[in-house]
C-alpha beads as a LAMMPS data file, in Angstrom:
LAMMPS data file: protein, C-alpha beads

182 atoms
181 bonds

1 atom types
1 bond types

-500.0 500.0 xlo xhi
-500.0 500.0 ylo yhi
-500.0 500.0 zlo zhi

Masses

1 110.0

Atoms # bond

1 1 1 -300.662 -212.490 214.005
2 1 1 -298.367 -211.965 210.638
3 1 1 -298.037 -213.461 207.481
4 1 1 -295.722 -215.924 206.806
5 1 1 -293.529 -213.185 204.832
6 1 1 -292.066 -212.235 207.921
7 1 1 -291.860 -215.563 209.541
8 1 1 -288.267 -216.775 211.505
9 1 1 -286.809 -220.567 211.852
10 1 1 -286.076 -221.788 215.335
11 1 1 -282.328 -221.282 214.573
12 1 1 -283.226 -217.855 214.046
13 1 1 -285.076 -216.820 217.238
14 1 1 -284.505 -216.884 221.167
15 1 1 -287.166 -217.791 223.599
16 1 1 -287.813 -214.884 225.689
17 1 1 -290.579 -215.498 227.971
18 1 1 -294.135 -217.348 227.493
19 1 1 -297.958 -216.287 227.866
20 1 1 -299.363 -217.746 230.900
21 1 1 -302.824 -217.032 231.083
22 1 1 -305.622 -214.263 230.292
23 1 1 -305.806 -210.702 231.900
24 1 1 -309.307 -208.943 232.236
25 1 1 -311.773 -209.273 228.979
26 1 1 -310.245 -207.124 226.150
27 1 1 -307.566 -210.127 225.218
28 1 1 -304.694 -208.879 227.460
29 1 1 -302.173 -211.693 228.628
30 1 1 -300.119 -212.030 231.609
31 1 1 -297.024 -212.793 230.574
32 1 1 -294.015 -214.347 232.140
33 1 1 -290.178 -213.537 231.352
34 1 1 -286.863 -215.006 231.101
35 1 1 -285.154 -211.359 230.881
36 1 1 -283.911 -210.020 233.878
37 1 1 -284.714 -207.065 234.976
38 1 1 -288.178 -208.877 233.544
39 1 1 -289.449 -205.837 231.978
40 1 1 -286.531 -205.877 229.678
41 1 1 -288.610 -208.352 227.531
42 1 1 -290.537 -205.299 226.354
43 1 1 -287.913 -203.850 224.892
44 1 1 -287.282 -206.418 222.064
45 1 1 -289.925 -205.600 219.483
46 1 1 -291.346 -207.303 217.710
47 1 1 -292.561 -210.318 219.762
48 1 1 -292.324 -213.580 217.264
49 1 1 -294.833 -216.855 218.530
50 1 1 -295.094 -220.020 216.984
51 1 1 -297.960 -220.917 213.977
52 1 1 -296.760 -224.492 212.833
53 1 1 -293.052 -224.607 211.714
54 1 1 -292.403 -221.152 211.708
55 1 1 -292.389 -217.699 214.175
56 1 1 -294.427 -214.828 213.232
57 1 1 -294.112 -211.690 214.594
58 1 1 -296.738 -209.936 216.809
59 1 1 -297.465 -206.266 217.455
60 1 1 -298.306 -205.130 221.243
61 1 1 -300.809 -202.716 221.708
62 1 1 -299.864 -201.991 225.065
63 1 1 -297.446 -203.741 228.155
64 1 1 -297.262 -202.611 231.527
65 1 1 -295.932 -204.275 235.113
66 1 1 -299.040 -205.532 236.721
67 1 1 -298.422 -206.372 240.454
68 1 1 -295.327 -208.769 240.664
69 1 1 -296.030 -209.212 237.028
70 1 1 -296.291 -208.056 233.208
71 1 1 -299.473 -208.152 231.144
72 1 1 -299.528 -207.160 227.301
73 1 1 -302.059 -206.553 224.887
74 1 1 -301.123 -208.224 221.267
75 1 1 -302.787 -206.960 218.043
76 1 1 -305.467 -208.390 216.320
77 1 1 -306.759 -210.069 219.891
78 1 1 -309.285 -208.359 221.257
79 1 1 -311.540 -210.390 224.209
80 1 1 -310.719 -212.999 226.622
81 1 1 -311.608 -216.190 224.255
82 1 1 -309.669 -215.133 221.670
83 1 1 -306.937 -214.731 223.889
84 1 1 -307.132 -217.926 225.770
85 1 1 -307.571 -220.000 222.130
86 1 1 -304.640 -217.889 220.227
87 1 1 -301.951 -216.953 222.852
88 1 1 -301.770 -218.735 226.107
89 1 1 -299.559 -221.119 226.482
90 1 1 -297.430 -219.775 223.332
91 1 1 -293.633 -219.210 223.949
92 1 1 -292.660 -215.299 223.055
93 1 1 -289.401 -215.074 221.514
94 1 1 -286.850 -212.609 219.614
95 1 1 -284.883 -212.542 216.601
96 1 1 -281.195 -213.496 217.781
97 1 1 -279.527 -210.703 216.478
98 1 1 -281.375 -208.228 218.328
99 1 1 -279.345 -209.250 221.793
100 1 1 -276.142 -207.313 222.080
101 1 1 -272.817 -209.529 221.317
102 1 1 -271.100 -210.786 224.691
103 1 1 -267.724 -210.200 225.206
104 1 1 -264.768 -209.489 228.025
105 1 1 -265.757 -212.540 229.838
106 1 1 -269.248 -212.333 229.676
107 1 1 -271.342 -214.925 228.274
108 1 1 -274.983 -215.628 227.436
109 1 1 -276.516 -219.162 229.277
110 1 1 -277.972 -220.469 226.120
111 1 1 -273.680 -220.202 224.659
112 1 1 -272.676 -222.390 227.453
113 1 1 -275.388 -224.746 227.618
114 1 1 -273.916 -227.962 226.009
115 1 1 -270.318 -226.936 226.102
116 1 1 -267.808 -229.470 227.104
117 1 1 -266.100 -229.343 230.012
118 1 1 -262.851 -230.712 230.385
119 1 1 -260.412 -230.397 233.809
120 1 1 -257.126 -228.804 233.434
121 1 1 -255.451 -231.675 232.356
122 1 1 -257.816 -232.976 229.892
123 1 1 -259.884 -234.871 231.366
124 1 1 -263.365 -234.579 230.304
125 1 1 -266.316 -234.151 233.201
126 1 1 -269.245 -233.821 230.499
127 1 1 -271.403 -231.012 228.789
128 1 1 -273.269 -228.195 230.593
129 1 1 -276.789 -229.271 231.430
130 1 1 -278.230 -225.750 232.410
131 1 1 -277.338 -223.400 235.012
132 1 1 -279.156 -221.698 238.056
133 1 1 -278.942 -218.391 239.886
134 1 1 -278.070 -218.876 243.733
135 1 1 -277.596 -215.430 244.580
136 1 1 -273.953 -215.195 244.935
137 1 1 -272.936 -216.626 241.860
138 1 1 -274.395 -218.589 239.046
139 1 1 -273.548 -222.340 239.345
140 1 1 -273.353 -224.852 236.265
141 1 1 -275.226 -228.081 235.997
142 1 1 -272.525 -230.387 234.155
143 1 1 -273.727 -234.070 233.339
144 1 1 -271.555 -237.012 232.915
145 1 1 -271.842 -239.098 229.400
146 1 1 -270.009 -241.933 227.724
147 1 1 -267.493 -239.448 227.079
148 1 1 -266.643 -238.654 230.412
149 1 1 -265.284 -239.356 233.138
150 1 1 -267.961 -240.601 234.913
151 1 1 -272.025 -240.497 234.585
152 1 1 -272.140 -238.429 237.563
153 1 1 -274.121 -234.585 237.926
154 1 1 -271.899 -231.904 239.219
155 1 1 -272.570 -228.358 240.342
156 1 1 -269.879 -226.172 239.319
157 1 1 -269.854 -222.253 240.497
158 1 1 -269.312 -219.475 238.154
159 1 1 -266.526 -218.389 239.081
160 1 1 -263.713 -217.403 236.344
161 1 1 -260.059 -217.542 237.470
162 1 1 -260.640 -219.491 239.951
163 1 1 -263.079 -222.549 238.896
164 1 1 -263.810 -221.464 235.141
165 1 1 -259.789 -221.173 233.728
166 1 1 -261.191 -220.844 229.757
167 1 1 -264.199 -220.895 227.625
168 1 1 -263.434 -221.338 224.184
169 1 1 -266.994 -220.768 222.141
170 1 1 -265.266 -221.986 218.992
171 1 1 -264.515 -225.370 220.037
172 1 1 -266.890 -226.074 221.960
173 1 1 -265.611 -226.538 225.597
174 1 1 -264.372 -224.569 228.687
175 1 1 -261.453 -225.795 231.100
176 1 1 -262.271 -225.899 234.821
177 1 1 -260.557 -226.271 237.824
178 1 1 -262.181 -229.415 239.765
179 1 1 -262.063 -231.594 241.745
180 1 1 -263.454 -234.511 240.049
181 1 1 -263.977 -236.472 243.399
182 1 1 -266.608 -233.510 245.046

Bonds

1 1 1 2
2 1 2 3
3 1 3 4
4 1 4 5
5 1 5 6
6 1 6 7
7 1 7 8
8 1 8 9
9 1 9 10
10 1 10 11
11 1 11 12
12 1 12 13
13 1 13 14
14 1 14 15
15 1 15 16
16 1 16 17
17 1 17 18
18 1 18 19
19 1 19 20
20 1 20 21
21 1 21 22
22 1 22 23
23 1 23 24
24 1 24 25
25 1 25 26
26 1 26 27
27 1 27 28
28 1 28 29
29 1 29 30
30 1 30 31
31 1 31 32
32 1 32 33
33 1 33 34
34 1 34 35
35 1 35 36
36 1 36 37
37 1 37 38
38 1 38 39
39 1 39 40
40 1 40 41
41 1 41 42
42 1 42 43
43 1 43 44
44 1 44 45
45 1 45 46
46 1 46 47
47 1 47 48
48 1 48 49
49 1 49 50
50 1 50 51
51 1 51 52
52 1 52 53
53 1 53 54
54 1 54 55
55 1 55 56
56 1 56 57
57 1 57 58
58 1 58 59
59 1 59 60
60 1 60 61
61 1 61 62
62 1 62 63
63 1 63 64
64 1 64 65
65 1 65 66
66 1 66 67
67 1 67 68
68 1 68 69
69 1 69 70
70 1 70 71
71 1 71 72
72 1 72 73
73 1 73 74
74 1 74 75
75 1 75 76
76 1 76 77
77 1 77 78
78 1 78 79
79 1 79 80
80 1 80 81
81 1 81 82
82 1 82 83
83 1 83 84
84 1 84 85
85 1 85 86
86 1 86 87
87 1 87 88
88 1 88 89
89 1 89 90
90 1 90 91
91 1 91 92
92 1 92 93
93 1 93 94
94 1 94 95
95 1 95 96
96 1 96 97
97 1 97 98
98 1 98 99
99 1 99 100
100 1 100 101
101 1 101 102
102 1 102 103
103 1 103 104
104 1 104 105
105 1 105 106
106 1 106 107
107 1 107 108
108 1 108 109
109 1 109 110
110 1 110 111
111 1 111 112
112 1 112 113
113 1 113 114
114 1 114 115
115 1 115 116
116 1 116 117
117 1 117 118
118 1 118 119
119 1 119 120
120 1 120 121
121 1 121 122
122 1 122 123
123 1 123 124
124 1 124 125
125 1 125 126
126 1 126 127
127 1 127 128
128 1 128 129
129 1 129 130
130 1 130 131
131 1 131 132
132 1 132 133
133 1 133 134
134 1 134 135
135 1 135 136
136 1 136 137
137 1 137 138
138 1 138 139
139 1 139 140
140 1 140 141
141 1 141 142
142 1 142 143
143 1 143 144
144 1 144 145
145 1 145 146
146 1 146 147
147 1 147 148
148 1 148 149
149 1 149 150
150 1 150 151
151 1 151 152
152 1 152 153
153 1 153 154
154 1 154 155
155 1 155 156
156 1 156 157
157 1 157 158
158 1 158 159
159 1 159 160
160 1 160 161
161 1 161 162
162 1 162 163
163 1 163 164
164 1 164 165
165 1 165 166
166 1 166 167
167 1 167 168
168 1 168 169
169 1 169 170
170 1 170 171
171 1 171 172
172 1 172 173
173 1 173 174
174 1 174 175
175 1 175 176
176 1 176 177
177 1 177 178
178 1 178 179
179 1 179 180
180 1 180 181
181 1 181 182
């Protein structure tokens, strides 16, 4: 691990993937990741984990797909203990800026998450939750607060023109066509 010279803030660094557990005896980790296609998480270098209040980054020494997997080796860990006491369990993120701006309609997950969502005549259905992947489209998690509506959960598809009518970043929310009643 690095000094604190080169350390991030949370505010500063996206969560990536997370070390799971050991891989053979030299201080390899399997490692699981939040990228898709998965092995795109090796392409963000360097790797930043958590020591206290701060991220410092890490150096692989070598990655590779093993099985349905990825493993990596990290410097400065070299057998299974040290692995096991220093890395698993550790999130594995990225400096922000290193992910390419959205834009045309796309959108990272992490800029909707907490959004507002408000029907197409104002009225307000709650903030995105999360969202999940269900093969043909992404659908949106949007809970119900004292704002709202209602208290109620809804699952909204991804769909833009015809569910999703605006997402505006700046402000905050995104306008949806709903039924409020489904």
């Amino acid at each position: 691990m690095a000094s604190a010279d080169h350390a991030l803030t949370s505010e500063q660094v996206l969560v990536v993937g997370r070390v799971m557990a050991v891989h053979g005896v030299q201080g390899w980790v399997k490692v699981y990741s939040h990228t898709d296609p998965m092995e795109n998480i090796f392409e963000y270098q360097p790797w930043y984990m958590r020591r206290g209040e701060h991220w410092l980054p890490v150096t692989l020494t070598g990655k590779r797909r093993q099985g349905k997997g990825l493993v990596a080796g990290v410097q400065g860990c070299n057998d299974r203990d040290q692995a096991q006491q220093e890395l698993v369990g550790r999130d594995i993120a990225i400096p922000r800026d290193l992910l390419p701006r959205s834009g045309g309609g796309d959108y990272y997950w992490r800029d909707l998450i907490g959004l507002r969502v408000k029907l197409a005549d104002g009225r307000d259905l709650g903030r995105v939750h999360t969202l999940m992947e269900t093969g043909a489209n992404d659908v949106l998690v949007v809970r119900g607060d004292g704002d709202s509506l209602d208290r109620e959960e809804r699952l909204l598809p991804w769909l833009p023109e015809q569910v999703i009518l605006d997402v505006d970043l700046e402000h905050g929310e995104m306008r949806v066509d709903w039924d409020p009643e489904f």
